[in-house]
MARKEMI-899838 format. One line per field, with one value per residue (C-alpha): residue number from 1; x, y, z. Coordinates in steps of 0.001 Angstrom, whole numbers, plus 500000, padded with zeros to 6 digits. Layout:
n (NUM; ...)
xx (X; ...)
yy (Y; ...)
zz (Z; ...)
END
This chain:
n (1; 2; 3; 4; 5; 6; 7; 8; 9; 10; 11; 12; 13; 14; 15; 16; 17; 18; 19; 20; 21; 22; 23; 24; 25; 26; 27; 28; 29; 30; 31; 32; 33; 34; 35; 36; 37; 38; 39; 40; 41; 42; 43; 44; 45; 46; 47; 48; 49; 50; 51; 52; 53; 54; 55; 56; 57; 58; 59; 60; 61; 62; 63; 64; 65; 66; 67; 68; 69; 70; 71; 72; 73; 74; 75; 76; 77; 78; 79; 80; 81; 82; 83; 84; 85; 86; 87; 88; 89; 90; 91; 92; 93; 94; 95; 96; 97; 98; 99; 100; 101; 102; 103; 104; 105; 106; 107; 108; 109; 110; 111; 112; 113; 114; 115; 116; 117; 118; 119; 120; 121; 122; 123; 124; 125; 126; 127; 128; 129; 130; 131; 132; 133; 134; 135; 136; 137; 138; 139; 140; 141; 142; 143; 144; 145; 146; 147; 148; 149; 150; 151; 152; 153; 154; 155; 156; 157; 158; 159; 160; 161; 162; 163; 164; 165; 166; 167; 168; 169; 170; 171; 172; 173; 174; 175; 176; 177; 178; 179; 180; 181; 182; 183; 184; 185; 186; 187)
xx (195831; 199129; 199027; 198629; 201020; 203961; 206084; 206183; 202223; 201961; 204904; 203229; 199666; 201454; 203142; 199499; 198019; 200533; 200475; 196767; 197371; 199654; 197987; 195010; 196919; 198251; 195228; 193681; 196903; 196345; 192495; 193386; 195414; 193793; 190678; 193156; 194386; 190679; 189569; 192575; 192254; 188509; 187521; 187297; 183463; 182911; 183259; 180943; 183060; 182878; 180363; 182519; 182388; 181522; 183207; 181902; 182949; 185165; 184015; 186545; 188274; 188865; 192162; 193887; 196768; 197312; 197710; 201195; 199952; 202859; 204480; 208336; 207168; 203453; 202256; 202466; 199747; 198306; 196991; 193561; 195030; 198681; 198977; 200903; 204058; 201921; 199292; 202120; 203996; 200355; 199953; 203888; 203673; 199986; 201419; 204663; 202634; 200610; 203342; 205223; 202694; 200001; 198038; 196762; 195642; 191959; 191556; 193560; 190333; 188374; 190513; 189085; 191146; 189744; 192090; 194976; 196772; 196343; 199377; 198337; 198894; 201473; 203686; 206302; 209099; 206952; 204582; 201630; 199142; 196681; 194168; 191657; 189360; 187689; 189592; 192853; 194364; 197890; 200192; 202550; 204898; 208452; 210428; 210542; 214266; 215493; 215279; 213002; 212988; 208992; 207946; 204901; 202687; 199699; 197258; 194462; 191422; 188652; 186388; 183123; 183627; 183375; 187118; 188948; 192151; 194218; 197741; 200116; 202798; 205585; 208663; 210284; 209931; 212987; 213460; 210982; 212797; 210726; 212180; 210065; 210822; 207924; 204786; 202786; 199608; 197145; 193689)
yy (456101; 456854; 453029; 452298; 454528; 453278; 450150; 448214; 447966; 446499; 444416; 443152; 442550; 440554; 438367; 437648; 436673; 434416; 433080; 432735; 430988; 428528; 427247; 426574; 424592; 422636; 421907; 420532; 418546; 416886; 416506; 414787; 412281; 411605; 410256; 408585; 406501; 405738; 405051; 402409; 400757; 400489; 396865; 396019; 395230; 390958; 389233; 386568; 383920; 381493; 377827; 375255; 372629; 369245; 366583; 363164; 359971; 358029; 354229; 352152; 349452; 346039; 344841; 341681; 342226; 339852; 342038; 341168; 339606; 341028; 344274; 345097; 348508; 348840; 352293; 353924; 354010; 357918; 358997; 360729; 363885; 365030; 366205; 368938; 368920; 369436; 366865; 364307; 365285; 364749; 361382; 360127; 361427; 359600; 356527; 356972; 357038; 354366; 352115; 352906; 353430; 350742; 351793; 354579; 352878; 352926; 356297; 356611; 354937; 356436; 359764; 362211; 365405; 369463; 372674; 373816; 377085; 378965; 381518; 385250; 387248; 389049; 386736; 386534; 383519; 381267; 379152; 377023; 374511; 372801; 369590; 367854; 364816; 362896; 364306; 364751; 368034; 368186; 371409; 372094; 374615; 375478; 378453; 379173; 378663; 376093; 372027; 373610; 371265; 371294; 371324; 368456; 368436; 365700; 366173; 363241; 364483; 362047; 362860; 361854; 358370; 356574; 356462; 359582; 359113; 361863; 361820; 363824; 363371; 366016; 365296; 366914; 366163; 366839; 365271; 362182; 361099; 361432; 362779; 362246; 364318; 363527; 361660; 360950; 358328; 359348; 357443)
zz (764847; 766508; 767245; 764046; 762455; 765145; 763788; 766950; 767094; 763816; 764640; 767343; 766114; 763375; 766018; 767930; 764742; 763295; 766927; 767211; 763327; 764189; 767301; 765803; 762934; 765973; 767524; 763775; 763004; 766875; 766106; 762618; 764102; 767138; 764845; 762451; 765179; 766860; 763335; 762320; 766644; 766024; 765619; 761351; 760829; 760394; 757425; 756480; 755678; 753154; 753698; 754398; 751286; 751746; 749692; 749407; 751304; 749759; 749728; 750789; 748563; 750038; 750269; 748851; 750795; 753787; 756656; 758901; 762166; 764204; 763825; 764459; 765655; 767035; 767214; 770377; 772613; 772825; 776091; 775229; 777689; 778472; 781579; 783013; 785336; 788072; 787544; 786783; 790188; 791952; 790699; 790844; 794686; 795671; 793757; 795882; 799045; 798182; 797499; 800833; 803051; 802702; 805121; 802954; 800081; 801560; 800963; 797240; 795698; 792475; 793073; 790494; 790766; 790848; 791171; 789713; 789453; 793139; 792837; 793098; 790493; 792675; 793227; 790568; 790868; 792461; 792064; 793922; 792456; 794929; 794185; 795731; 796036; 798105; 801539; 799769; 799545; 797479; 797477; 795219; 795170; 793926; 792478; 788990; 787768; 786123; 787304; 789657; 793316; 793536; 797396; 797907; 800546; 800493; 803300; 803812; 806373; 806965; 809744; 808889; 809071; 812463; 813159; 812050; 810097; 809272; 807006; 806594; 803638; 802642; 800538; 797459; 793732; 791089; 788011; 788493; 791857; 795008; 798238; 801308; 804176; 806658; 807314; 809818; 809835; 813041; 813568)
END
């Protein structure tokens, strides 16, 4: 009972259990939030949303107007898909090619382009974009600033034909004007 009795020892049991209280209010006020948060993060159950309404056709009404048979300002003609930098570079530098080297219009026939995108996810400042059809392999690359100078590189292999041809085209691309900087022609 002497423990008891003595000041410090009560002072001291005190201590432990306002100790032992407050950590365990700590732990429930982390628990409580903890679940608050995975409760509001957890994905909202789906909503059926509403049928679409259908509203009926509207018949046309003939017009009495005569229609103008020339127009100051036609509308412009939409192309169906826009296409990218890249794809625009590809085709300005195989047209560019074509028209200077002659000799490699044979193989520029019914091109239908695959690839795209081939930079690793790495890589940060730079970027490459490769294509291909029908033996033509086109690499792009160039650094991302600013009226970026985009590096070309158009490689023709055909070697399952009876006489193999190979091409090799590289040059630079900045701000629509072509730059070529080699090419060689073998057969």
């Amino acid at each position: 009972m002497r423990f008891l009795s003595s000041r410090s020892g009560i002072t001291k049991i005190v201590a432990a259990v306002l100790i032992v209280v407050f950590a365990s209010a700590a732990v429930a006020i982390s628990y409580y939030a903890v679940t608050q948060l995975l409760f509001q993060n957890a994905s909202p159950t789906p909503t059926l949303s509403p049928e679409p309404t259908v509203s009926p056709t509207p018949t046309p009404t003939p017009n009495t107007m005569p229609s103008p048979t020339v127009s100051a300002n036609p509308p412009p003609t939409l192309c169906p898909l826009e296409l990218t930098t890249q794809e625009r570079i590809r085709d300005s530098v195989m047209y560019y090619i074509k028209s200077n080297h002659p000799e490699t219009a044979q193989f520029m026939k019914d091109l239908v382009w695959t690839g795209g995108r081939v930079t690793p996810s790495n890589i940060v400042g730079a970027e490459t974009y490769m294509y291909y059809s029908h033996g033509w392999n086109v690499t792009i690359n160039y650094p991302v600033v600013p009226n970026a100078i985009y590096n070309v590189t158009a490689d023709y292999s055909a070697t399952s034909v009876g006489i193999p041809y190979r091409t090799i085209w590289q040059g630079t691309w900045q701000n629509e004007a072509i730059k070529e900087t080699s090419y060689v022609f073998a057969q």
